[in-house]
DRENDO-686154 format. One record per residue (C-alpha): x, y, z; residue number from 1. Coordinates in nm, 3 decimals. Layout:
N
X  Y  Z  NUM
...
END
This chain:
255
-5.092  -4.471  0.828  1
-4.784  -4.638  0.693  2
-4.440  -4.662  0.871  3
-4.159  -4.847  0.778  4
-3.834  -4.945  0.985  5
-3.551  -4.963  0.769  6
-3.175  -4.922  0.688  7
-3.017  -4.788  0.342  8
-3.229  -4.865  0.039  9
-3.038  -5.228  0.068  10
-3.041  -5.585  0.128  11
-3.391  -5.699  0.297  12
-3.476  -5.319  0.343  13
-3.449  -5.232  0.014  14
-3.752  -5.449  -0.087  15
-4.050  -5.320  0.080  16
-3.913  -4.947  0.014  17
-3.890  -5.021  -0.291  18
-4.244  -5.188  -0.306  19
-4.387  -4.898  -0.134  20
-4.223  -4.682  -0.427  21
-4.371  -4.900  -0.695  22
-4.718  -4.852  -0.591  23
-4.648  -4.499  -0.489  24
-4.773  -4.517  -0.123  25
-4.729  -4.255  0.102  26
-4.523  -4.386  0.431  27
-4.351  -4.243  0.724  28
-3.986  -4.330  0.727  29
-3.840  -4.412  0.993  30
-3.400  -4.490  0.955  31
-3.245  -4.750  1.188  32
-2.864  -4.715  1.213  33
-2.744  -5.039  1.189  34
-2.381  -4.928  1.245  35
-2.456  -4.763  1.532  36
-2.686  -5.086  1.666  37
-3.039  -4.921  1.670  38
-3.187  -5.216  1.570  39
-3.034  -5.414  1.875  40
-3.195  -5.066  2.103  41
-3.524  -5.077  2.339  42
-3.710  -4.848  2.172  43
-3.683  -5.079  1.814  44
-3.672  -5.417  2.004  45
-4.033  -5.341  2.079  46
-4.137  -5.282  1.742  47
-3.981  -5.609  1.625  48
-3.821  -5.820  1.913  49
-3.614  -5.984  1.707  50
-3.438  -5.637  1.670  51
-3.345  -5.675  1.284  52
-3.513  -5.438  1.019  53
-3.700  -5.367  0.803  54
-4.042  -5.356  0.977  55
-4.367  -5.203  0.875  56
-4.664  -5.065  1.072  57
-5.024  -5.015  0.896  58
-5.265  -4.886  1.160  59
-5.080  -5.007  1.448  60
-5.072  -5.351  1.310  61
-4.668  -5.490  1.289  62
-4.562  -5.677  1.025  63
-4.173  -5.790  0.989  64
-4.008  -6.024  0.730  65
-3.887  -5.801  0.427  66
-4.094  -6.088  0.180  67
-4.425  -6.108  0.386  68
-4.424  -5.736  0.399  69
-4.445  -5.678  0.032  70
-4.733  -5.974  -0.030  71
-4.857  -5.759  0.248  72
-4.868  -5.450  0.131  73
-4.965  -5.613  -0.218  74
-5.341  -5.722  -0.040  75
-5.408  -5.403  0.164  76
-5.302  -5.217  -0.171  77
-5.392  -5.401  -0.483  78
-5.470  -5.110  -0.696  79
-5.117  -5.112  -0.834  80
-5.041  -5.510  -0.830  81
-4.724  -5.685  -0.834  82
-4.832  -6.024  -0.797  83
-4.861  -6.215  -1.171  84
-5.223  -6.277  -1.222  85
-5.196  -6.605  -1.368  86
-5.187  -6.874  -1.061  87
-4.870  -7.039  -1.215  88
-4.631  -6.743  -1.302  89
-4.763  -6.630  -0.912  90
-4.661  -6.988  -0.790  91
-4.305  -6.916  -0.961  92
-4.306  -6.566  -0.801  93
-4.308  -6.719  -0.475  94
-4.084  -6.937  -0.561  95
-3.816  -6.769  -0.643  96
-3.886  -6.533  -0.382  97
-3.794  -6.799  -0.127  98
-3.497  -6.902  -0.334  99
-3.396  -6.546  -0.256  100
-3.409  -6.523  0.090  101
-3.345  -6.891  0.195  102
-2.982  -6.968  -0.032  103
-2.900  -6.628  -0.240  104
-2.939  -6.389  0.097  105
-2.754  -6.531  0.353  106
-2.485  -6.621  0.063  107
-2.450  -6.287  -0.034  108
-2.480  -6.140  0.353  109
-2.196  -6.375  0.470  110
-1.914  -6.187  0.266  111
-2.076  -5.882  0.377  112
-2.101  -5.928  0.738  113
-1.704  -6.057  0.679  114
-1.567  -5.747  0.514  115
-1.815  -5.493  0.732  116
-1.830  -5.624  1.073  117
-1.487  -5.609  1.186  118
-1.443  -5.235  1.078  119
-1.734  -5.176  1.279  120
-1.673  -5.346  1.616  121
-1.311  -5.196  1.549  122
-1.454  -4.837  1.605  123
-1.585  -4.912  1.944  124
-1.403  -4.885  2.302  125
-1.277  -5.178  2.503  126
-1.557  -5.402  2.646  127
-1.843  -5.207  2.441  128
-1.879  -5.474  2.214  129
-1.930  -5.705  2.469  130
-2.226  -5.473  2.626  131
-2.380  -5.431  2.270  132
-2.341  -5.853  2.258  133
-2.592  -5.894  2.525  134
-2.838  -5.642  2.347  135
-2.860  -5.863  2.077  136
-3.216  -6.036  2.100  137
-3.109  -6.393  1.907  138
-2.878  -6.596  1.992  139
-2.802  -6.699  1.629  140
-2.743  -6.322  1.546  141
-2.482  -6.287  1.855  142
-2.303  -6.576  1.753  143
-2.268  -6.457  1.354  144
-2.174  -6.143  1.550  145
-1.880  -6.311  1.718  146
-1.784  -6.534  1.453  147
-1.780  -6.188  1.203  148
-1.582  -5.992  1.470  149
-1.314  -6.230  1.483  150
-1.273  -6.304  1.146  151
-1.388  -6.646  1.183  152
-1.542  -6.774  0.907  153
-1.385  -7.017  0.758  154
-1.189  -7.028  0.423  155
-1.447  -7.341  0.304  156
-1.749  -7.118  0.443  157
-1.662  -6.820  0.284  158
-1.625  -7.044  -0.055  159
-1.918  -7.252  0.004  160
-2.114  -6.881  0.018  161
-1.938  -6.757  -0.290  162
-2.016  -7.070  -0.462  163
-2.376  -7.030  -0.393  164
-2.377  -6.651  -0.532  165
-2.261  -6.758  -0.843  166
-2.575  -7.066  -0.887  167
-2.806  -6.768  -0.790  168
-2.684  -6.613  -1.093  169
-2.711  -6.887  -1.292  170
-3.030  -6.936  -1.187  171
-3.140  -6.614  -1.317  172
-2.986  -6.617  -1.620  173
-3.166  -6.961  -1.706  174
-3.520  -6.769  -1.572  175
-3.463  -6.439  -1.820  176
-3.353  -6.613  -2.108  177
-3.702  -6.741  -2.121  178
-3.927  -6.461  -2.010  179
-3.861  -6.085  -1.955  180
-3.912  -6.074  -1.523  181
-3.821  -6.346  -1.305  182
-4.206  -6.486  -1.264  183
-4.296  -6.490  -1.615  184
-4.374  -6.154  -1.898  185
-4.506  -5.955  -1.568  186
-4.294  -5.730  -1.394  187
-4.344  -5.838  -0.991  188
-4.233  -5.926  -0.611  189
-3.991  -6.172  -0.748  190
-3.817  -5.852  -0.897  191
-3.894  -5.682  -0.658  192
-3.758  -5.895  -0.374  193
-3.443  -5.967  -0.598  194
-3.328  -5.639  -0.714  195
-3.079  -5.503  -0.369  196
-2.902  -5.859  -0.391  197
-2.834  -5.845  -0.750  198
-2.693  -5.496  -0.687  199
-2.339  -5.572  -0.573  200
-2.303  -5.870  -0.747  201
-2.069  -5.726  -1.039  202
-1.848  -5.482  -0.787  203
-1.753  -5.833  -0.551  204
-1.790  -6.099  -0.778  205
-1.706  -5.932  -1.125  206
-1.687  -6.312  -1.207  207
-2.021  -6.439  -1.198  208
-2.225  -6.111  -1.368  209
-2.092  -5.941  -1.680  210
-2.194  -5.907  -1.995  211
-1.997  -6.213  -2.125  212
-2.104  -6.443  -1.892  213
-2.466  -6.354  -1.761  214
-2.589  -6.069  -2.044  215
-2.950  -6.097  -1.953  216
-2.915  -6.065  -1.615  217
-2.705  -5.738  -1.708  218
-3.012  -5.618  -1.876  219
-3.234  -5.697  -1.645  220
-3.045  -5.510  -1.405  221
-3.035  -5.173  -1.642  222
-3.437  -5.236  -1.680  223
-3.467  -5.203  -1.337  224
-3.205  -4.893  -1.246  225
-3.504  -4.744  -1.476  226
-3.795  -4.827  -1.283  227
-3.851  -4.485  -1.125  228
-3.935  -4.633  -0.808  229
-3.606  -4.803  -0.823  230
-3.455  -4.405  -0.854  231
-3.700  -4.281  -0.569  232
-3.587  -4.604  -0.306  233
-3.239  -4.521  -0.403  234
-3.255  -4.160  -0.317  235
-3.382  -4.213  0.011  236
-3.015  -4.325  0.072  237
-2.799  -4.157  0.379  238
-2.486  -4.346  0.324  239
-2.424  -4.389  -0.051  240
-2.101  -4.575  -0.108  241
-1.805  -4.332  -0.310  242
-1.775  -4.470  -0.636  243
-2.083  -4.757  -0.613  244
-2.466  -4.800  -0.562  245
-2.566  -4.738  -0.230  246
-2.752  -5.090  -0.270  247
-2.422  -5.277  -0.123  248
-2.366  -5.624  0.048  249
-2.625  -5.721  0.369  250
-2.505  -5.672  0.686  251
-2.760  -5.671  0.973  252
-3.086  -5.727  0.807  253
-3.315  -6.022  0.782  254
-3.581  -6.112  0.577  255
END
């Protein structure tokens, strides 16, 4: 049996739903609340003790890391593969895969945590924050808690991340205008693994993806909103945003 840990059909949780769509697995779903700091509770700490989604169990077996969960679920379920089968274009998948979650991520999940966070803690009573602090499993993850809280990043951080958003788009743009995925003529993880950060690109930095200024990337994005697995991950959403896809910025996952 399948489960899977997750949050909206966004960021790092986004990817192995929508992998699990893709090769039209069967799976228990099982929604984490990140606004309401589930994945900081006891009950989800012992599934991952890290307390950050998504997470996947196969026969009891955990696996966490939104990336090693799809190659994952790509060798316990190979019948519908989404790993290139040439050894180069599979190299590239990986690749660009770690691109993804090491520089393009946490760019992208800084503004979010930024223009989230404080709304959230806001909500909250005097001196719950401080309880929900302690909850918090990682040190790092407390601290980027604080820091987002407060309003603290700084002006050069904040442009630093956006700076980095805008090479990830470059970088794609480059990738498509010489094959049709992101690892090479075959549809795979790399899209996969790419597709919720992509997302909100246009609706918070109209700048770096439009059709004047990164057109391929534009289509590859329309190629994908017609994937129906891409349809079934995004109706599995509880929170859509008015006006916008419900794949919007990260804000508590990890990889």
């Amino acid at each position: 049996m399948l489960e899977l840990y997750h949050y909206e059909p966004s960021a790092n949780s986004m990817k192995p739903m929508l992998c699990l769509k893709e090769k039209g697995l069967e799976f228990v779903s099982h929604y984490v609340d990140l606004h309401s700091f589930e994945q900081h509770s006891p009950e989800f700490v012992k599934v991952n003790p890290n307390g950050q989604v998504p997470a996947l169990i196969h026969d009891g077996a955990i696996i966490t890391e939104s990336t090693v969960i799809n190659e994952y679920l790509d060798d316990v379920f190979p019948q519908v593969s989404l790993r290139p089968r040439d050894p180069v274009a599979r190299a590239h998948m990986r690749i660009w895969s770690k691109f993804v979650d090491e520089y393009f991520c946490p760019a992208l999940s800084m503004h979010g945590w930024n223009v989230l966070i404080p709304g959230i803690v806001e909500r909250l009573k005097k001196g719950e924050f401080d309880q929900l602090l302690e909850r918090i499993p990682l040190k790092e993850q407390r601290d980027k808690w604080k820091t987002a809280a407060t309003h603290s990043f700084t002006e050069e951080q904040l442009a630093d991340s956006k700076r980095k958003v805008g090479v990830s788009i470059e970088r794609m743009e480059k990738i498509l205008a010489k094959s049709r995925w992101l690892a090479g003529e075959e549809y795979s993880l790399a899209d996969v693994n790419t597709f919720s950060m992509v997302v909100p690109v246009p609706r918070f930095f109209p700048e770096f993806l439009n059709e004047k200024v990164a057109p391929r990337t534009m289509d590859w994005v329309r190629r994908m909103n017609e994937r129906p697995a891409v349809k079934a991950a995004l109706a599995m959403s509880r929170k859509p945003a008015p006006g916008a896809s419900p794949a919007t910025l990260a804000t508590g996952t990890r990889n």
